[in-house]
N, C-alpha and C positions, 0 to 999 in steps of 0.2 A: 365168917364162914367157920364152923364146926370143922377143922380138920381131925380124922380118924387116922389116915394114914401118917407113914414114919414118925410112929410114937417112940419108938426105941431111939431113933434120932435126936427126938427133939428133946428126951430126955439129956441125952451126952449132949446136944450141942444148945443147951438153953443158953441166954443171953446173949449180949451181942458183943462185939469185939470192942477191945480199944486199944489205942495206944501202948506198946510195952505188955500186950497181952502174950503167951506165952504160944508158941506153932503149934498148928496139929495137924497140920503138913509140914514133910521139911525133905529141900533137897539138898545135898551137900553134896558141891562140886559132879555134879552129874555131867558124863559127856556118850554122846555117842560117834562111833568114829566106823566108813567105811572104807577100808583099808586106809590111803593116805587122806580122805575128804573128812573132814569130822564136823557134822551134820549140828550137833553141838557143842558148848566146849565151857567146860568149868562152871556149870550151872546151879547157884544157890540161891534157892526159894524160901522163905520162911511163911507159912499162910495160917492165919491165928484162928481158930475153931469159929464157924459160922460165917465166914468173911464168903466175898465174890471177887476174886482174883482173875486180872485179863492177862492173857497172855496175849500182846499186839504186836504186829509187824508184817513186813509186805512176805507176798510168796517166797517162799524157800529158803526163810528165816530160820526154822527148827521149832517152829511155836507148835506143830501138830508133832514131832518127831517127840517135843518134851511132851505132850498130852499122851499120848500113847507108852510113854516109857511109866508113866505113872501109872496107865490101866494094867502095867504089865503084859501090851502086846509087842512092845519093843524090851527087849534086855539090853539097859545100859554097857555100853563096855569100860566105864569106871563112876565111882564116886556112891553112894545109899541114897534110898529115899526113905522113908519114915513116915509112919502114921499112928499119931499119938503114942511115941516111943516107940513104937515097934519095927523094926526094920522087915520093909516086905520086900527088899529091892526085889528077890528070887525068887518071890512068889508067884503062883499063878493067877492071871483074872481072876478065876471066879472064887479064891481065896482071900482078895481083897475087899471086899464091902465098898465097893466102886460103883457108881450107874454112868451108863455111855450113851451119849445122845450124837450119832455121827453125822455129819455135815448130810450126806444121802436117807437118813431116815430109818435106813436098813429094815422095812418091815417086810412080813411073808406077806405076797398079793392074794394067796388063798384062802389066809388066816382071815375071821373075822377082827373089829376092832378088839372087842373083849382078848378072844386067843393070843391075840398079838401082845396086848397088855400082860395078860398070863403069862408067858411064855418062861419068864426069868421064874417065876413061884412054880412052873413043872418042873425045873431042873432041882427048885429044892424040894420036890415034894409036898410040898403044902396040902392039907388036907382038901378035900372040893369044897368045902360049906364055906374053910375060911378064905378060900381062894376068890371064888365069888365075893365074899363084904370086901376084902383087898382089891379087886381089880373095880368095884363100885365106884371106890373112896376114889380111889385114882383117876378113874374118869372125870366123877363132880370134881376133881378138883381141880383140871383142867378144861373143865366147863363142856364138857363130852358126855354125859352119862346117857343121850337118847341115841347117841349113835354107833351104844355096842355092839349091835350084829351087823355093821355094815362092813363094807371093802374097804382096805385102802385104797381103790382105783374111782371109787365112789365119794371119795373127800378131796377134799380143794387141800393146796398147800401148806396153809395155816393150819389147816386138821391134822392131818398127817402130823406134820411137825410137835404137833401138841398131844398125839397119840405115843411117838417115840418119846416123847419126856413122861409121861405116865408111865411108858411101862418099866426108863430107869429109876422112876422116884417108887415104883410096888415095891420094888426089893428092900425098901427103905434101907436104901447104903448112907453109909456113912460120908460120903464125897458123891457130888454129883461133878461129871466129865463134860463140859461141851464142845463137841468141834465144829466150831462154824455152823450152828443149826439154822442160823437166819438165813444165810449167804443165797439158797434159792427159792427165798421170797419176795416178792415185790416191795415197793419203799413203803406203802401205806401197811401192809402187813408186816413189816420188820419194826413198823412203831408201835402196833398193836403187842407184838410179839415181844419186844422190850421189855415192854410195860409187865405184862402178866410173867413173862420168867424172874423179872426183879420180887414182884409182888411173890410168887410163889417162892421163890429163894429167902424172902426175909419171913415169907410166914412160917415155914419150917426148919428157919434157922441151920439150914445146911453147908456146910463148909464146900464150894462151888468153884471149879478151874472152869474156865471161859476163852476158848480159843477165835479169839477173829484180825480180819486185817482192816474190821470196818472202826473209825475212830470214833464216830459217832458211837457204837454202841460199848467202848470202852468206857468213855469218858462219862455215859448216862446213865449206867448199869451195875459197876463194880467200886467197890470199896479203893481197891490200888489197883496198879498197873505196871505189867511188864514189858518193858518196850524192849523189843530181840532185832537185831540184825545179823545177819552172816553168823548162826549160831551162837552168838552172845549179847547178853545184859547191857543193854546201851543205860537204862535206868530204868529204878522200881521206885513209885511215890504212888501218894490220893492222884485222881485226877486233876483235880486245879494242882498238883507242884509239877505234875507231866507238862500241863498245858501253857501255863504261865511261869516253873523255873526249868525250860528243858535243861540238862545236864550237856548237851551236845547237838551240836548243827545238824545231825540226822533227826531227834528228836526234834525238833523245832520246828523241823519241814514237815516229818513224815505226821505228827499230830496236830493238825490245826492248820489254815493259810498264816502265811508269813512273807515279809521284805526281806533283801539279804542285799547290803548294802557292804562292797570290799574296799578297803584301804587300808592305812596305815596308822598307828600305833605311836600317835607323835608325844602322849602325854599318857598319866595317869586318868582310865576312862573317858581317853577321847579318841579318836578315829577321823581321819582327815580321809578327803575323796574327793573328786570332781567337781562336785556340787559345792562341797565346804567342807562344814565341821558339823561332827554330833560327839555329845556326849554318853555313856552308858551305865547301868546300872552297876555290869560287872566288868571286872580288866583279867587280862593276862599279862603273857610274860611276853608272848611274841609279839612281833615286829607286823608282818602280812597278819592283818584280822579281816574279819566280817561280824557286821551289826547285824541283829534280827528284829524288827519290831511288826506285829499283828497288824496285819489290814483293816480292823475294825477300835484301833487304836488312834488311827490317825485323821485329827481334825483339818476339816478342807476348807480358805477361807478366799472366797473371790474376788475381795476387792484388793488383794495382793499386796497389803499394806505392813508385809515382814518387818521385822528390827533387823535382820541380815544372815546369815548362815548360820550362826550361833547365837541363840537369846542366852541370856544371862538364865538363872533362877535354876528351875527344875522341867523347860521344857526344850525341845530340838523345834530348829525351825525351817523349811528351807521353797526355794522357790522353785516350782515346776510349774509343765507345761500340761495342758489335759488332751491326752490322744485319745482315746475313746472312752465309753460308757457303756457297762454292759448290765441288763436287766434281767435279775435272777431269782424273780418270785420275789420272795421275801426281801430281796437288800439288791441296791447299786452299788454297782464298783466301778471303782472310777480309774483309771489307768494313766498315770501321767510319768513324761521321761521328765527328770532334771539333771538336764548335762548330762546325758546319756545313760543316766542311771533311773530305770524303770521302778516303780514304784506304785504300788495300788493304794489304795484307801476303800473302804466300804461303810455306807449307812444305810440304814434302816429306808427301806423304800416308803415306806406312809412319812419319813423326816426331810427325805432328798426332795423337795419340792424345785427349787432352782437349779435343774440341771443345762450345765451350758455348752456351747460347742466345742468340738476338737480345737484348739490352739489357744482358748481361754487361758490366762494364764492365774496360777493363785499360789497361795502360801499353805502351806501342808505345813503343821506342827502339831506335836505330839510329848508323851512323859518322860524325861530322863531315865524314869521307873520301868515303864515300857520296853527299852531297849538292853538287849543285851547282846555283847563281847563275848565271838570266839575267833580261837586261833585258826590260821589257815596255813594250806600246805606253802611251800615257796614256788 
């Protein structure tokens, strides 16, 4: 595709990011506070020119409070934000070279597509000839250009939503803003949708915050990830160190299915319970822990023929009972207690071919690698 539009962009934001690349976002210690509630709190982002950065976590985390302090329609009540050296913490929106794409769409229902697209190029003035090639470019490149004189009320929601991303990328800003643009589309349309924001984010190399509390479209969309709870940084890494080394038991859970297995702290990276013994990748200091290992980590084997609660080597073994089976499209989960410690396992439904009944019993073993140690309250 011939892209026309945000040439000034892709000027400043050519190539792509690596490791040790220098920010061209930066938040330093950003909080917002109302009265004694502080909505967020000591917030620092570093986002390296051209990257696609998630901000993730469940409702009333501060992931949209931080999105907005950035567009400058919230004013932080301490810490700067920065854009390519420049501190704009005090600036206003349309000062920043920012584009916003809001969870609702925000389009005018009276506006044609085209007007709507336009809308940001009449506040600068733009001449009308090159307003028109601007708002062209932007449609094909959100695969829209035959339905500039239509309604908003006249497009499906997939339109819509790809009409409000054209008309923040006409301005050709320097940052594109999303908050939650997928969140009121259907599943088959938030993978189509995926797909083409990744694709248009990497073809114009634009430095991109991404607001959702969906983990699938973290994990398949963005370079890193911010995982927020209760307005603060629980951890920032790529998606496989989010998914495979959480930093913390809310990560664990909150990105991806997971086991969580409580006991005690009897050795160096071991965990005693009900059931027996596991081993784990990582240890602490405390005493009360809990293990976590992925439901699609764990191998299921029927003819129950264990070495005993602890195998030797590099894997965990242990013996449960299978309570049910549930059938979910794509993969079985299998649900078994051992010694009253519940426990799933999941396979690939075209592999699960032997599924057997409630009280079968078998040997679930899995990687020492797989599991990880954290501490727990008392």
């Amino acid at each position: 595709m011939n892209i026309k539009i945000c040439e000034a962009s892709l000027a400043q934001q050519s190539g792509r990011s690596s490791i040790g690349a220098s920010p061209y976002l930066r938040l330093d210690k950003v909080a917002k506070r109302y009265g004694s509630f502080e909505a967020v709190t000591d917030f620092d982002l570093e986002v390296p020119r051209g990257d696609l950065v998630a901000l993730l976590g469940p409702s009333g985390c501060g992931k949209t409070t931080t999105l907005r302090m950035i567009a400058g329609l919230i004013t932080p009540s301490s810490g700067t934000i920065r854009v390519a050296d420049t501190d704009v913490t005090n600036l206003p929106p349309h000062r920043r070279d920012m584009g916003l794409v809001f969870q609702s769409y925000a389009l005018f229902p009276h506006m044609s597509v085209a007007r709507n697209v336009a809308f940001g190029l009449d506040v600068r003035s733009v001449p009308d000839q090159e307003k028109r090639r601007q708002v062209a470019a932007a449609l094909d490149l959100v695969q829209l250009g035959k339905l500039a004189d239509r309604r908003p009320r006249e497009l499906s929601g997939g339109q819509q939503q790809r009409v409000a991303l054209a008309r923040a990328l006409v301005i050709q800003p320097s940052i594109l803003l999303l908050d939650e643009p997928l969140s009121n589309l259907d599943a088959k349309l938030r993978d189509e949708m995926r797909t083409q924001i990744r694709d248009i984010q990497q073809e114009l190399r634009i430095t991109t915050v991404f607001v959702t509390h969906d983990q699938v479209e973290a994990l398949s969309m963005c370079d890193s990830i911010v995982v927020m709870n209760g307005g603060h940084i629980e951890q920032i890494g790529t998606p496989y160190q989010i998914y495979e080394q959480p930093a913390s038991p809310f990560v664990a859970s909150f990105v991806g299915r997971t086991n969580r297995i409580s006991g005690r702290r009897t050795d160096s990276n071991r965990l005693d319970f009900a059931a027996g013994a596991i081993r784990t990748a990582t240890d602490v200091a405390e005493t009360n822990v809990e293990a976590m290992v992925r439901p699609h980590r764990i191998a299921v084997s029927w003819t129950n023929k264990g070495s005993g609660p602890l195998l030797p080597g590099d894997r965990n073994s242990l013996q449960a009972k299978l309570q049910r089976v549930t059938f979910v499209g794509d993969m079985i989960q299998f649900h078994f207690d051992a010694n009253g410690v519940g426990l799933v396992a999941e396979q690939s439904s075209i592999q699960a071919h032997d599924i057997r009944e409630p009280g079968t019993e078998a040997t679930l073993s899995w990687a020492v690698s797989d599991t990880r140690m954290f501490g727990r309250a008392e």
